[in-house]
Structure formats: C-alpha cells, structure tokens
ZAMIBA-389691 format. One record per residue (C-alpha): residue in one letter; x, y, z. Coordinates in pm, whole numbers, plus 32768, in hexadecimal, padded with zeros to 4 digits. Example, Ala and Ser with C-alpha at 12.3 -4.5 7.8 and 13.67 -1.06 7.14 Angstrom:
2
a84CE7E3E830C/s85577F9682CA/
end
This chain:
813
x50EF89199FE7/x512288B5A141/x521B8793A0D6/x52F988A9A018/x52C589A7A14B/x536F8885A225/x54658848A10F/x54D989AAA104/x551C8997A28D/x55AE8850A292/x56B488D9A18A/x56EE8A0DA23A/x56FC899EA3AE/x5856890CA357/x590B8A59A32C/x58428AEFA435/x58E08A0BA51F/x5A3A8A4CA4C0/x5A0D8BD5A4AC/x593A8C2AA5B2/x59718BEDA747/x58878C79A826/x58A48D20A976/x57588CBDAA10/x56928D92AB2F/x55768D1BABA6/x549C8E1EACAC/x53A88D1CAD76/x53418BD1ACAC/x535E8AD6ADD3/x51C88A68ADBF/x51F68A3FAC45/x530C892FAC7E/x5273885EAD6E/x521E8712ACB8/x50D48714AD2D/x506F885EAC7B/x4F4D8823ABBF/x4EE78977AB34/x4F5989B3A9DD/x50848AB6A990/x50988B8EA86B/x51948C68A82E/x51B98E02A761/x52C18E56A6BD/x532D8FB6A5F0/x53A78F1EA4AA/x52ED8E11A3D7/x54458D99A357/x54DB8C38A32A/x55F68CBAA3EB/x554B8D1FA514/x548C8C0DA51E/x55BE8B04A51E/x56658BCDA620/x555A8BDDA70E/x551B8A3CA6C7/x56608A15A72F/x56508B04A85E/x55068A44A8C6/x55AC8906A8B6/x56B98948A9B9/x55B789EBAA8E/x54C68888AA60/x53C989A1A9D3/x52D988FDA8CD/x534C8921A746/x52DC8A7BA6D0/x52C589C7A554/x51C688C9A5E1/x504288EFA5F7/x4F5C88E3A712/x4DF18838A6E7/x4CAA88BFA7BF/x4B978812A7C3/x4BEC877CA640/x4C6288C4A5D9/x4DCC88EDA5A9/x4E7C8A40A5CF/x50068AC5A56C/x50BB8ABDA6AF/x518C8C11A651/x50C08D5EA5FF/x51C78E42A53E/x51578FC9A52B/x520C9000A3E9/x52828F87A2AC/x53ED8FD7A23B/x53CF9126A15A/x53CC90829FE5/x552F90A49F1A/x54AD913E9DD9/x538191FF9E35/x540492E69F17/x53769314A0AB/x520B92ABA078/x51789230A1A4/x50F09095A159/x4FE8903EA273/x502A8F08A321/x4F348DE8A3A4/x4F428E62A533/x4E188F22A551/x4D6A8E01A4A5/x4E168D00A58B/x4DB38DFEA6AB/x4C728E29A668/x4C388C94A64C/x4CD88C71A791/x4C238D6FA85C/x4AD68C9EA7B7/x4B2E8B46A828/x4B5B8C39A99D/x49EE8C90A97A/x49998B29A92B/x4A358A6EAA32/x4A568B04AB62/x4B728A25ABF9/x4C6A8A64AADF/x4D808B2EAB3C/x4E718B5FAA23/x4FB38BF6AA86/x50528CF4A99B/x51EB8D29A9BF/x52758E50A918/x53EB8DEBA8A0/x54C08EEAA82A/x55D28EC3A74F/x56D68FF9A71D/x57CE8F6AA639/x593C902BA6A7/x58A89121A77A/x59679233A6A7/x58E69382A6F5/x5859946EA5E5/x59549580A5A5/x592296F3A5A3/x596797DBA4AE/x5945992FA466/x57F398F4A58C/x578597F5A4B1/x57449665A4C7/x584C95E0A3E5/x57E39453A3BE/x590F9399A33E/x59129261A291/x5915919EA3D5/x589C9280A4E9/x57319302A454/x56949183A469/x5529921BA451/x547A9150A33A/x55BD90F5A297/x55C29073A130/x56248F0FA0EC/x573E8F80A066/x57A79074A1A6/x57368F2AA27F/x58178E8BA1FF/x59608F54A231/x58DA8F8BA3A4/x58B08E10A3EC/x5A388DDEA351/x5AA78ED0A3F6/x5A098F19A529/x59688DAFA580/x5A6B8D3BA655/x59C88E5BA75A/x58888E08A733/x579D8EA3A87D/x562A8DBEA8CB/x55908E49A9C0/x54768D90AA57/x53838E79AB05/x52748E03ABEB/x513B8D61AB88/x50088DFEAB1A/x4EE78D49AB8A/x4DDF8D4CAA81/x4CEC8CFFAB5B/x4D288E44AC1C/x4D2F8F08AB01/x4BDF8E9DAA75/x4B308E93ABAE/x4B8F9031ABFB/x4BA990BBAA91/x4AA78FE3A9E8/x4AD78F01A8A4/x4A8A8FAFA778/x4B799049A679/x4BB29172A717/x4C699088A827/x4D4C8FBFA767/x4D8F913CA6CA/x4E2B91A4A847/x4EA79090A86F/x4FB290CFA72B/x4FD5922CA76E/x503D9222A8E5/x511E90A3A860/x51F591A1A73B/x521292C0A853/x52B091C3A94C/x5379912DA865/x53FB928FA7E3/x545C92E6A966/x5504918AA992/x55E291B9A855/x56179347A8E8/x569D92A3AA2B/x576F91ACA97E/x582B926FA86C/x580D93DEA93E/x579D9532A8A8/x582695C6A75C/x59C095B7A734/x5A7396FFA748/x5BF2970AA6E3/x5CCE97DDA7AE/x5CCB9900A6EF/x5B999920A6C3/x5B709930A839/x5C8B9A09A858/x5BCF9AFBA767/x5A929AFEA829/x5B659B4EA94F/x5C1B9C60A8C1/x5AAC9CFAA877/x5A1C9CC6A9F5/x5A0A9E25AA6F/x5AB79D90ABC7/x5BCE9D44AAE8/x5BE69E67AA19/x5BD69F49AB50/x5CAD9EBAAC18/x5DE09EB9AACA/x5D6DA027AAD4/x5DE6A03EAC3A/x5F129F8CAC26/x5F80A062AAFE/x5F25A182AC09/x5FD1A150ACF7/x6115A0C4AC99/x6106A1CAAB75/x612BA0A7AA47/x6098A0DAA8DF/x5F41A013A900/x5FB29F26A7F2/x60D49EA7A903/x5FC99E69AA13/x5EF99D95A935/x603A9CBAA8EE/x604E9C92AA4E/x5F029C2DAA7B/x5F0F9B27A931/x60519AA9A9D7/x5F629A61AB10/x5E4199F1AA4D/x5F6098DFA99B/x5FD59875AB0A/x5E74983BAB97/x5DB597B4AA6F/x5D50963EAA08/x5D5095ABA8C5/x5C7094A2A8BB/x5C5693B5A7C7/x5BB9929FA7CC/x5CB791B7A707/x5D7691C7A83C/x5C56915AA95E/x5C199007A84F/x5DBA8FDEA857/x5DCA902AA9DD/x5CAA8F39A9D5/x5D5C8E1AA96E/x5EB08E64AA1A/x5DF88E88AB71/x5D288D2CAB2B/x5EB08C94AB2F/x5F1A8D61AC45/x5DB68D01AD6D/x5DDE8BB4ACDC/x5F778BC0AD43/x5F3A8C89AE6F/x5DEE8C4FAF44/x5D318ADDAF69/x5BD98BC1AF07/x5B248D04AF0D/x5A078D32AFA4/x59168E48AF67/x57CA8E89B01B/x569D8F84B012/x57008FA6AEB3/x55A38FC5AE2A/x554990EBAEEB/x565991A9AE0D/x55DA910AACD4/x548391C2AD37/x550D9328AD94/x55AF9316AC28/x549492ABAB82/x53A793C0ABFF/x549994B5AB59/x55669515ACA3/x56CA9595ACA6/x576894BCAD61/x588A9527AE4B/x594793D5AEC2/x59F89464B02C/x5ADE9319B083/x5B8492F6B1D9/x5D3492D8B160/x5DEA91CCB1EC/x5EC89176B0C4/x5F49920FAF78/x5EA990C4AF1B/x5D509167AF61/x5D729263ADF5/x5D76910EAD32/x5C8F9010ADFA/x5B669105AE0A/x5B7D916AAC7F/x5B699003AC36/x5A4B8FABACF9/x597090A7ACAC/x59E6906BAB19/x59818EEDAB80/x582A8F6FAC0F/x57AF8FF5AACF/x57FD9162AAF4/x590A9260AA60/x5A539292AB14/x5A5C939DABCA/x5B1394ECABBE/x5C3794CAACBB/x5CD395CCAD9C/x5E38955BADDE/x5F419610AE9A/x605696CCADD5/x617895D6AE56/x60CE94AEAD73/x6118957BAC29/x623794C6AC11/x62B79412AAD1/x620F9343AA27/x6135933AAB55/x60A594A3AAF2/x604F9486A9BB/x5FBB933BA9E1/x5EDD939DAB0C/x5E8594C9AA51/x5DBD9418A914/x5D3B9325AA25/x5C929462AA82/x5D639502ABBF/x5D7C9657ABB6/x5EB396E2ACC2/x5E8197B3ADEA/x5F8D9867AEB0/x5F89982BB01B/x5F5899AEB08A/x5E919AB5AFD4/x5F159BB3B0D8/x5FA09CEEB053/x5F459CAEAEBD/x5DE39D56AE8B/x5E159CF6ACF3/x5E5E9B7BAD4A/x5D6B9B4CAE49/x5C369BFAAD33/x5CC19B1AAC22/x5CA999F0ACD6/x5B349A12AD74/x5AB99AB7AC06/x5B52995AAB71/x5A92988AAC6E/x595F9976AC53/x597E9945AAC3/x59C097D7AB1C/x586397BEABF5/x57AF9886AAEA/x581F976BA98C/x57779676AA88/x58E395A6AADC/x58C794E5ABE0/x59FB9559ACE6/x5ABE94C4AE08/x5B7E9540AF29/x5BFB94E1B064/x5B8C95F9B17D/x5CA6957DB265/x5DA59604B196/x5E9994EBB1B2/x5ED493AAB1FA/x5E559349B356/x5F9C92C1B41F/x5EFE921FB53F/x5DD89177B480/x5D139264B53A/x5C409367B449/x5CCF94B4B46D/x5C0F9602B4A7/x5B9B967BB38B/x5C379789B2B7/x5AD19862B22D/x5BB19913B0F9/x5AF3984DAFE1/x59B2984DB087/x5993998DB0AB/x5A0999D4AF26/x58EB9890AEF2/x57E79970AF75/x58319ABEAEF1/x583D99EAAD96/x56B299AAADDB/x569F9B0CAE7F/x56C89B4CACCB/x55729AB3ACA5/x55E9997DAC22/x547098D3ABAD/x54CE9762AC00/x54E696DDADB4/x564D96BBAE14/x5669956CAEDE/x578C951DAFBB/x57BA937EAFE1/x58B7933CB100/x597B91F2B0BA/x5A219146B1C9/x5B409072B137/x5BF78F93B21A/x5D1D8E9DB1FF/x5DAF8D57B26D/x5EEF8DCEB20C/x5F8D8F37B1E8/x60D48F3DB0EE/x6126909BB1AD/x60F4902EB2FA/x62708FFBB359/x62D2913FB2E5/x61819213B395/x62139189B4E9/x63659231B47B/x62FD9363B42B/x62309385B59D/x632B9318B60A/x64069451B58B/x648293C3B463/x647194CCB32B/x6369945DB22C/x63D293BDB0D1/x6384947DAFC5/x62C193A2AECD/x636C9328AD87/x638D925FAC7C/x64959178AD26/x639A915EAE47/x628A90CBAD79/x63B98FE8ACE4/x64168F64AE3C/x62A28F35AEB1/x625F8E77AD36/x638E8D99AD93/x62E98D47AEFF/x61A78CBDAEAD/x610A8BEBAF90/x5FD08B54B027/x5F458C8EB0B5/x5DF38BCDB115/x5CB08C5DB099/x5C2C8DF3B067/x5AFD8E7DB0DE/x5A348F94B048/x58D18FFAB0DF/x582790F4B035/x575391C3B159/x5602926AB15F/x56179380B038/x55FA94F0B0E9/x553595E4AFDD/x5601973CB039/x549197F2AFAE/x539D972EB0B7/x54D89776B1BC/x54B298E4B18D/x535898EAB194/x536D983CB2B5/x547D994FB35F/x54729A90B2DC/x53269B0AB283/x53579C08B17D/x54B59B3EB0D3/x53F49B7CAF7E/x541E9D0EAF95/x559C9CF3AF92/x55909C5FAE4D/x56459D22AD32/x56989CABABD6/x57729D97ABA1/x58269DE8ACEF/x57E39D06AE14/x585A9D9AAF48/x58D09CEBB09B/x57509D31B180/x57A19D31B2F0/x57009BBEB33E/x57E49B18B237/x59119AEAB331/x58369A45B448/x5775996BB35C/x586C98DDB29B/x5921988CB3F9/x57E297C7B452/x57CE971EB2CF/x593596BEB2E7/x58DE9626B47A/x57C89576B3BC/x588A94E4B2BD/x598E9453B3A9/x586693D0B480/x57DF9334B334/x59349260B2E5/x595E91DFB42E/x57F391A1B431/x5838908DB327/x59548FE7B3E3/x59D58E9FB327/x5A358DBEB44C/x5B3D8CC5B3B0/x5C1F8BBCB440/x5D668C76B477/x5CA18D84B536/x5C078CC5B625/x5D2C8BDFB662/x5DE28D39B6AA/x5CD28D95B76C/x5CB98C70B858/x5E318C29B861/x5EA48DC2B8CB/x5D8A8D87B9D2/x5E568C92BA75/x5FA38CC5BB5D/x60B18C11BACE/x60238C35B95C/x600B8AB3B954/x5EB1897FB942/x5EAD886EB94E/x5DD587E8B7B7/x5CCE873CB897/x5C918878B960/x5CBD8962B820/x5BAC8892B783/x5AC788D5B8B1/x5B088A3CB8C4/x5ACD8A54B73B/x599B89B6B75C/x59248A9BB874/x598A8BECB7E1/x58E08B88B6A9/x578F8B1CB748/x57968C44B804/x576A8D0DB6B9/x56718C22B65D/x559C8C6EB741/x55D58DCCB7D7/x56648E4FB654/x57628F89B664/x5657903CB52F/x55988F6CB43A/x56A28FC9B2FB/x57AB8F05B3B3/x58268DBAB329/x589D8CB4B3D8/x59778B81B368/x59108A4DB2E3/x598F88F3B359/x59BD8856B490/x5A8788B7B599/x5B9687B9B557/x5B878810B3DF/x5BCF8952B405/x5D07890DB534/x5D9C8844B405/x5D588949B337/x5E378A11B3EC/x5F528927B413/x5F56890EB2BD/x5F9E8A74B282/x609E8A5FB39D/x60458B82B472/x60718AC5B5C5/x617089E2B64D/x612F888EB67A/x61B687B3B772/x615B8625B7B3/x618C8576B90C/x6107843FB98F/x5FE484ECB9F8/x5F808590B88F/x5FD286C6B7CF/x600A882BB851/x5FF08943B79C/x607F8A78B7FD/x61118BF6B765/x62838C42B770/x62DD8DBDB78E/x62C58E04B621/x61758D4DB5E7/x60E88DF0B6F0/x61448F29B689/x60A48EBFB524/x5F8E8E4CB5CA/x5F1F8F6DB685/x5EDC9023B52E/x5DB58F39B4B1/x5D308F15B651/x5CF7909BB614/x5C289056B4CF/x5B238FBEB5B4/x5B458FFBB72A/x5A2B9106B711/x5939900DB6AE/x59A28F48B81C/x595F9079B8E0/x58419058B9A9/x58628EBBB9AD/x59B98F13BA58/x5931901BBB56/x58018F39BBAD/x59278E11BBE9/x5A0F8EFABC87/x58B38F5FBD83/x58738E09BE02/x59CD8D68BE07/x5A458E79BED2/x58FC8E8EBFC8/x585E8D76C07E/x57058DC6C031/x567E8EE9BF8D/x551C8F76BF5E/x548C8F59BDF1/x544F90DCBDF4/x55C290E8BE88/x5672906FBD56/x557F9122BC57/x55FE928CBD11/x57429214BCF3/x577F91ABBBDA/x56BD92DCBB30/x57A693DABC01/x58CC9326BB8B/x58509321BA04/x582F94A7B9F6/x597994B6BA65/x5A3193CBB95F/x58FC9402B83E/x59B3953AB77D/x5AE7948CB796/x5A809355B6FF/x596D93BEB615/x58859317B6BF/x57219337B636/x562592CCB764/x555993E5B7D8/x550093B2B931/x53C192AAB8F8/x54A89213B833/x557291EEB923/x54A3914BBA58/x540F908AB936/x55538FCDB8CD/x55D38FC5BA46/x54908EECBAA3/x54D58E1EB956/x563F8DD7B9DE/x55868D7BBB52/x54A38C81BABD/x55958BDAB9CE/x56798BA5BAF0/x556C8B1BBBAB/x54D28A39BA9B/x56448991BA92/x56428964BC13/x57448A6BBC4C/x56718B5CBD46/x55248B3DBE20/x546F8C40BE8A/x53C58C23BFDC/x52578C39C04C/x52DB8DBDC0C8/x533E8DEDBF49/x54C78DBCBFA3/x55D28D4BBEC6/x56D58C46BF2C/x57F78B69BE54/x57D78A14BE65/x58AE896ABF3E/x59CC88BABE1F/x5B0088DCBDC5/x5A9888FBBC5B/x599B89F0BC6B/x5A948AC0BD17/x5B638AAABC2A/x5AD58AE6BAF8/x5A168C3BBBBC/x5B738C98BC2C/x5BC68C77BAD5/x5AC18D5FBA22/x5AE68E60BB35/x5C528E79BB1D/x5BF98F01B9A0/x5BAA904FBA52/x5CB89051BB4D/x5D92913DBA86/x5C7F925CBA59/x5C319215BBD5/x5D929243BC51/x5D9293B0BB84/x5C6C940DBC2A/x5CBB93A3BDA0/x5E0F9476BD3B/x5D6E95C3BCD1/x5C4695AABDDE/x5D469598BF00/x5E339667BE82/x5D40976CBE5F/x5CB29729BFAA/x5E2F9739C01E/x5EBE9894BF53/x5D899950BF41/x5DA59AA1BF0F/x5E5E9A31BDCB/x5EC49ABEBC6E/x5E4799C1BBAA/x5FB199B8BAF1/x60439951BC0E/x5F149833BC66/x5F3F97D4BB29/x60D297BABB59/x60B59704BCAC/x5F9D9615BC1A/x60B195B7BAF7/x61CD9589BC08/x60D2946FBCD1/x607E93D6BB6D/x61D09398BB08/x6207931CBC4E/x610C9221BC4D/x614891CABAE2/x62939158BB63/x623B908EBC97/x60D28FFCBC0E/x61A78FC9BA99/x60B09089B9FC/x618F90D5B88B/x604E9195B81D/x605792D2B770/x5F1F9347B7DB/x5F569310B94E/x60429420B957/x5F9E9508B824/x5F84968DB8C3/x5E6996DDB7CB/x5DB79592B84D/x5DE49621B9DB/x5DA39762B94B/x5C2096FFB8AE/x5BE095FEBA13/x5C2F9747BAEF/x5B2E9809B9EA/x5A389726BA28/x5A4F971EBB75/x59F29884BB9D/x58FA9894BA7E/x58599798BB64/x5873985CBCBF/x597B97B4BD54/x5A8098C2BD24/x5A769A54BD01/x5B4C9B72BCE0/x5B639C63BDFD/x5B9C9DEFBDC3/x5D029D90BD60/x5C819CB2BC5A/x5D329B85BD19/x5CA59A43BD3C/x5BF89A06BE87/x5B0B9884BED5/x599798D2BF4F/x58E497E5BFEE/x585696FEBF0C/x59FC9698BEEE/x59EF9613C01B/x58C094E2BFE0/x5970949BBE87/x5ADB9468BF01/x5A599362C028/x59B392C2BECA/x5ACA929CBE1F/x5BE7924ABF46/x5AFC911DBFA4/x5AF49090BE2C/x5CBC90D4BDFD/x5DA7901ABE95/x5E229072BFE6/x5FB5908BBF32/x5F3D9199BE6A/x5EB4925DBF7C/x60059225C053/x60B292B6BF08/x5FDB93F9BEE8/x5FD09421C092/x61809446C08C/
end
C-alpha cells in the first residue's frame, strides 16, 4: 500500500511541477530554519489531496522546510508529517463528508506531550488558495464556479483548478504552533486535538477570505443596489425637483454617474497585470523592498476592512502598491483614482484592476457627491478592501501635503451606517530612488501648465526606461477608526443610522485629527535610502559639492546617528556599507563625478540639485531634532544640558505640524539626550563636571556637525524671517505679514540659491505664522491685526543666534 501511495505521487509530481508555480509567504519561521533546530515540525493543511500535498513539498523545498510527504519518528513511533482536515468531496456519491486521520494524528501527538515533557513539536499551518478567484454573487447568493468554489473540490473539479489556475498557486506559511504550549494550557485529551481543528479550519477560512476578498459583485448589480439606497432614490427625487425633469431623466443622470465612478474588477486582469508588472520592476527598479508587512497580513486575517491610505509621490504609486500587497497574500485593493486617468486604454484597464474614478471637486453637485460616498459606503459594507490617497495629488516637493478629509469623512459616515466589521486605516509610506515625474513637477512649480495625462505619455515614459534604483513600501501601524472614536467622541455610536446617517457636529474636527494622524503615521515609517541621504548631506553643503572620502564619512555618521537615536521604530534604514551605497549612487548617475590627483568629487549641477531636493524632503523630518541639537552646539561654545533640551523642544513645536512630526514632548527630550550621548560616545562632544556641552576641537567633527545642522537651515531662516518681521511691522494684517515674509523669502532664495518651492510657499508662511500664535507668541489686537507679546522676544534671540548673520543683514534692509 505504501509502495503504490509513493507510486501515485511520484507519477503525479511531474505535472505538478510543470503546472503549478507558487507564490510563497511565509509570516515568522526564522527558529524553524536554523540548522540546529531540533524540535520536530509537523505541518496542517485544509485538503487531504495529492495536489496539495505536491505543491506544498515543493513550496517547503525552496523554503529548506522539511518534506511534508516524509514521516517523523518519537521515541520509535513514527507519525505523518502533514495533518489534512478534509478529504476531497467523492465524484460519484455526491457531498458526503469522509473523516480524515488528523484528530487521530492529534490526539497521538498531544500523548507523546504528556509523556515527555521536553518534546516540543511544532505545528505550521500552510495554506494553499489555488487562483485566489473570488466567489461570485448572484441574485444575493454564493455562486461557486468551476474554479472559484475550491471548498472540498472533487477530483475531477481539482483537476481543472490545478490546469488552470496552478500557475497562481498562494502557500502561506503561518507561524508555528507550539504543541507543547498547547498541551500544557488546554490539556491532552480528545477534546484538545478537537480545538485544535476547529480554531486550524477557521484560520484557514479567514486566510483564503483575505487572499481571494469577499463575494464578487458585477457592476450592475451594484448599480441596482444603488439605485434602491434611499440616499440615492431621494436625492434623483430632488434633482427631478428642482430642475423640473421627468424622474426617469434624473435616474439616467445618476446611472451615467454611477458608469463614470464605478470599478469593474475582475480578477483575470490583477493575474495579467501580474505578470506584465513582474517584466516592468524587473526593467525598471534593482528591487522592492517591503517592510512591516505582517502586521497587515494580521489586520486582514481578524476580519478587518482594511483601508490602505498611501502617501503619492508618483502615478507609479497606483501600480507598485497593488502588486505588493497581491505579492503579500492578500486581495488587491479597491482603488480611488482621479478622473484625468480614465483615459484610453488606461481607463478601462485601471478600472477591472479595481479603480473606481473620482472627480477632483464635489462642490456644487449634491447627486454626484451622494453617489459617490453611497458607492464607497456599499464598497465598505461587501467587505472590499479600498485605497486612497488623503493628499489629493501628487506631492511636488516630496514633501507630504496637508491632507484633504473628503473621503474620510464619507469613510466614517459609511461606519456611522452600522457597518458590523472594524474599519482599519494602514498608512503606507512609499518612497523612491528615482521619480519618472520629477522633471516635469519642478516645471509645473515652476509655472509651467500641467500635462494632462495620456496615452502617448505612458508611450514616451515606456520608451524611457531606465535604472530607477530600488522602491520602498512600509506598511505603518494599522489605525482601527472604531477604537479611534471610542477613544474621541464618547457617544460616536448614537449617530449611527442604517438608513440615514447624518453629518454629527464632532465629525469635521475628528476627521481633521484622523487625517493629522495618518500623515504622522507615513512619515512615522520613513524609508531612509541612498539617494535621500546623499541629497541630504550634499544640499547641506555650500557649493553642492564632497569630496567621496568625506561623503563616505558623512554617510556613515548620518546613518549611525539613526542607529542609535532612531527617528520612530517603523523606520528602515539602508543596508550596506557606506561605500556600497556611494557606488550605488554613481551607478544610478544622480551626482557628478569628477577625478583629480587627489581622488573623486562628487558634486550636483543645477538640474540635479533641483532633482535632488525632492527625495531630501522625503526624509528631512526624520533629521529634525539631530539637526537642531547640531545646529545648538556648533553655533554656541558651550551650552548647558538643560539648555539644549529647552531648545530644541521650543523649536520642535514650531516646525512639528509642518513636518508631521510625531514626538510628543517626552519624546522629544528623550531622543534629544539619545542624539547627546551618541555624539559623545563617538568623541564628538564632552560635557563638563558643571554638565556643559562643548565640540571637540577638529576640523572633522566640525564638519560633519556643520553638516547635519545645515539640514535645518532652511526652516530656520523662515522662522528668523517671520519672528523679526513681526517684531518689525507689528500692528499687522496678517495678509500683508504674510506678503512681506514672501518678498524676504524670494529674496533670500536668490542670494542663498535656495531653488526650493517650499521656501517661498504662502500657505507654508501662512501655517508657521499660525503656529506662532497658537503658541503665544503672536495675537490679534481689537483690529484683529497681528501684534508680538513677549514671549517673541526670547524666541527670536533663539533663532538669530542659530541663522547666519547674511540672512539677518537681508531681513534688517
């Protein structure tokens, strides 16, 4: 029996390997692979099939797992490796449940537990979602085809799924279940193993929910449903109303709307965009790296929605964040995309990848605006997973952009319905070496009209690949909108309404501090790269220009600094050396290299600095308070411990909204005494018996803190510029600060050769002077003009000491 059983396998592992290919993900297994693991492993599966079992031997294999077809001996007694929860529904006798051997197997296993106390076997639950088609819905019912229903398949149905669906083939490897655990709190008899099964098929039902998504609905079926929400039907009722049109005319309009905004997923298309994006990361980018992925596998898999809110730096972005999270095990998500991408054939291809269109103003159109947030609330309530961008647009400076609240407030008054699942937002921070629209964002600020996107743009970017380096995309901590409401508004619950939500009086000021979160969240889980830092350091420095030795050094030191004193623990940093990742950036030819008998220089010409600037504003906010600390003791010659602690907190309040900073104020002191005693651990500061700070006496200690504090210089110099100038015109309208304030700015811009957007922004002056008298250092008088009080006073000495003397000649005349 067993020699046919291996037989049977032997003869059917052959087509398995040319029809099936498997995308593996593995949660945590790094114990299990250490060579010196000793403990047995075991594995559970759903399926008792031969299929199954030859995909997931050949999915072990690459992960240097132990062969699920093998046996393991205990103590003399040898036990199947793989426990499968169910046999394959028979062909000819209909949908008979056949028991399989895994309680048996479990209850032998928790036995040999009670035995012998030191084993501890561990038990790996793989999952294997062949396709990860969705079920479709019809008429409100489950409608398994012949290859998306893969519950208990019959041979037969196995084995149209494994031709036809086996080249995208999902294992998921979740983490270890230590036997040992489970016999030592639940016990070892029967009714143990018993648990043990039940709790193994629910998980594996919520992975396969997370990978293939909720039930399918077409568009007109949605469109239907729509048509029925009393929102909808009220509002056609209006509109026929009030421009005095037969009711039948204003539900045309409102189908024609329903057509515009409305996706039309199919799956088909994600497994064909699939394979055409493979070609075009392996063309484009050297890697992808994705981190704090796991986190996102858990949210799903406890039955969340999930609402992925991206930072937007590229077009770029709608593509590389589908594909990850498709390569993470999880269904694509539902895709807001702006009304100037439904362009042919882009439209229509975005929209069965799952976009659905959004104009860029609701104002004025009460019908359009209740179609669209009925369609997400129907969206929240099938259980799709969604994504939007809450800046709006594409951020033009690389920093993020203040958030626009429209779809999180029509997120919340979909729960407001009484939606029974949590809606979780996951903020994604997604950085890159290299952005293709870079050129033509620097255009456009500077007063250039923007290109309207089409299919001959997408030709000439297709014709221009290049190296573009590597993409980052860090998944940040999940924020579950319920716990945040709890959390804010104490009675959120009694504004819920099935039928009618209405807009309660704290929605407007919570979602403003849920979008501020959510911003805080994706810089929070800042990818440091290469090309950023090299910006970084390089802008920091006068002529734009190091020399490779000294670029190594200040690499080194920037690097170490996060090491040690870390912007936020969901932060990656790069890995390499130093001098890997210099020639790292030669190779993608962002700086200008120059060789003399003394070594190579590399330095920024005019365009690649203005290039460069964009991906130093990705991460100067994690730099912040190493920069002020620098800034503090280069430009004092001692300073009291306490000293640089008060100012460097008075300076982060000032620059923390702007930024997105996340420190509270522990925070803080906490990372500015971090920054004090890595300095000092390299030999950069003392401190004196008296508790005073001073710089070491070298040149190259200097330089590299000259360096780091110069990151701040430009946020500085808009500070000392408002603080005077309001010392200087007070009373003032604060139009005409804010006027004066952009006069000095351009100035400076043009003697300091400062080609930064942002320097000369009005709605960036605009939020500094808020701040500043949200924090006491301004006030209106009777006239409602600005006037300085006299806290003004102690913070402009602060920050004329820490600017350059030029810039305070420039604002004095």
């Amino acid at each position: 029996m067993l020699a046919l059983r291996s037989l049977f396998y032997f003869l059917l592992s052959l087509p398995v390997r040319l029809l099936v290919r498997c995308k593996i993900v593995p949660d945590t297994l790094p114990e299990l692979l250490k060579e010196d693991a000793k403990q047995p492993i075991f594995y559970i599966v759903r399926h008792q099939s031969a299929s199954d079992l030859l995909a997931l031997q050949k999915a072990c294999k690459s992960m240097g797992l132990p062969d699920p077809l093998g046996q393991v001996t205990i103590k003399g007694q040898a036990f199947d490796r793989t426990l499968c929860l169910e046999k394959p529904t028979a062909l000819f006798f209909g949908k008979k449940q056949r028991k399989t051997k895994a309680l048996i197997q479990g209850i032998r296993l928790l036995k040999r537990h009670a035995e012998d106390p030191t084993l501890d076997a561990q038990l790996i639950p793989a999952n294997l979602v062949w396709g990860r088609r969705p079920t479709i819905e019809k008429n409100n019912a489950n409608v398994g085809t012949l290859l998306a229903d893969q519950e208990s398949p019959t041979p037969l149905r196995k084995f149209f799924i494994v031709l036809f669906l086996g080249r995208h083939t999902l294992v998921r490897f979740s983490e270890a279940l230590s036997l040992r655990t489970m016999a030592d709190d639940h016990g070892t008899d029967k009714s143990t193993a018993h648990k043990l099964l039940r709790v193994a098929r629910f998980h594996f039902h919520r992975q396969t929910v997370a990978a293939t998504g909720p039930r399918l609905m077409h568009r007109d079926q949605m469109f239907t449903a729509l048509l029925a929400n009393p929102a909808v039907k009220r509002v056609i009722a209006d509109e026929a109303a009030s421009k005095k049109i037969p009711a039948q005319k204003a539900k045309q309009q409102a189908l024609k709307m329903m057509d515009e905004i409305a996706g039309d997923y199919r799956d088909s298309m994600i497994r064909f965009g699939d394979r055409i994006l493979t070609w075009l990361w392996n063309r484009l980018y050297q890697g992808i790296e994705v981190n704090n992925a796991a986190k996102l596998r858990e949210v799903a898999q406890d039955g969340h929605e999930i609402i992925y809110v991206p930072c937007h730096r590229s077009h770029m972005d709608y593509l590389l964040l589908t594909y990850v999270i498709f390569h993470e095990g999880l269904v694509t998500p539902r895709i807001a995309a702006g009304i100037n991408l439904n362009f042919w054939p882009a439209g229509p291809i975005f929209r069965k990848a799952g976009a659905f269109f959004i104009r860029r103003s609701f104002r004025g159109n009460r019908m359009y605006s209740t179609i669209f947030r009925e369609y997400l609330g129907l969206l929240f309530e099938r259980g799709y997973a969604v994504k939007y961008y809450t800046e709006g647009g594409r951020s033009r400076t690389g920093r993020l952009l203040q958030p626009k609240t429209g779809m999180l407030a029509m997120t919340i008054q979909s729960l407001l319905r009484g939606i029974d699942r949590p809606l979780t937002l996951v903020p994604v921070y997604i950085g890159y070496e290299h952005v293709m629209e870079v050129g033509s964002y620097h255009k456009e600020l500077s007063g250039s009209k923007k290109q309207k996107e089409s299919i001959g743009g997408v030709v000439k970017a297709i014709k221009s690949l290049r190296n573009y380096g590597k993409g980052y995309v860090n998944f940040g901590e999940p924020i579950n909108i319920n716990q945040f409401l709890n959390n804010h508004v104490d009675d959120w619950r009694d504004a819920i309404d099935p039928i009618d939500p209405q807009k309660p009086s704290w929605l407007t000021p919570t979602v403003n501090t849920l979008a501020n979160d959510v911003m805080v969240s994706v810089n929070k889980s800042v990818a440091l790269n290469p090309v950023s830092l090299v910006a970084l350091i390089l802008l920091a420095t006068e002529n734009r220009a190091m020399a490779e030795s000294e670029l190594i050094q200040q690499l080194n030191f920037f690097i170490d600094m996060q090491k040690h004193a870390p912007y936020s623990d969901a932060m990656t940093l790069p890995e390499g050396t130093a001098d890997e990742l210099v020639a790292h950036i030669k190779s993608l030819g962002k700086v200008t290299i120059e060789r003399d008998n003394l070594g190579t220089i590399l330095s920024l010409n005019n365009t690649a600095s203005l290039e460069m600037r964009y991906y130093r504003n990705n991460i100067l906010h994690a730099y912040v308070i190493p920069a002020l600390v620098c800034r503090i003791l280069e430009r004092n010659a001692k300073t009291s411990h306490q000293s640089v602690i008060d100012q460097v907190s008075q300076l982060f309040a000032l620059i923390k909204a702007e930024l997105f900073l996340w420190q509270a104020e522990n925070e803080v002191v906490a990372q500015t005494e971090q920054v004090l005693a890595t300095l000092a651990e390299q030999e950069m500061i003392k401190q004196s018996k008296a508790g005073f700070w001073t710089v070491h006496d070298c040149t190259t200690v200097k330089a590299k803190l000259r360096v780091m504090g110069e990151c701040i210089d430009e946020t500085l110099q808009r500070l000392a510029i408002i603080t005077n100038l309001l010392t200087q015109l007070a009373p003032a309208s604060k139009s005409a600060l804010e006027e004066q304030v952009i006069t000095i700015a351009k100035r400076l811009s043009k003697l300091n050769n400062i080609n930064a957007p942002e320097f000369v922004d009005k709605k960036a002056q605009a939020a500094l002077i808020n701040v500043l008298k949200e924090q006491g250092y301004a006030a209106t008088n009777d006239n409602s003009y600005l006037i300085d009080t006299p806290a003004l006073g102690s913070l402009k000495e602060l920050i004329n000491n820490l600017v350059d003397i030029e810039v305070l000649q420039s604002i004095a005349r």
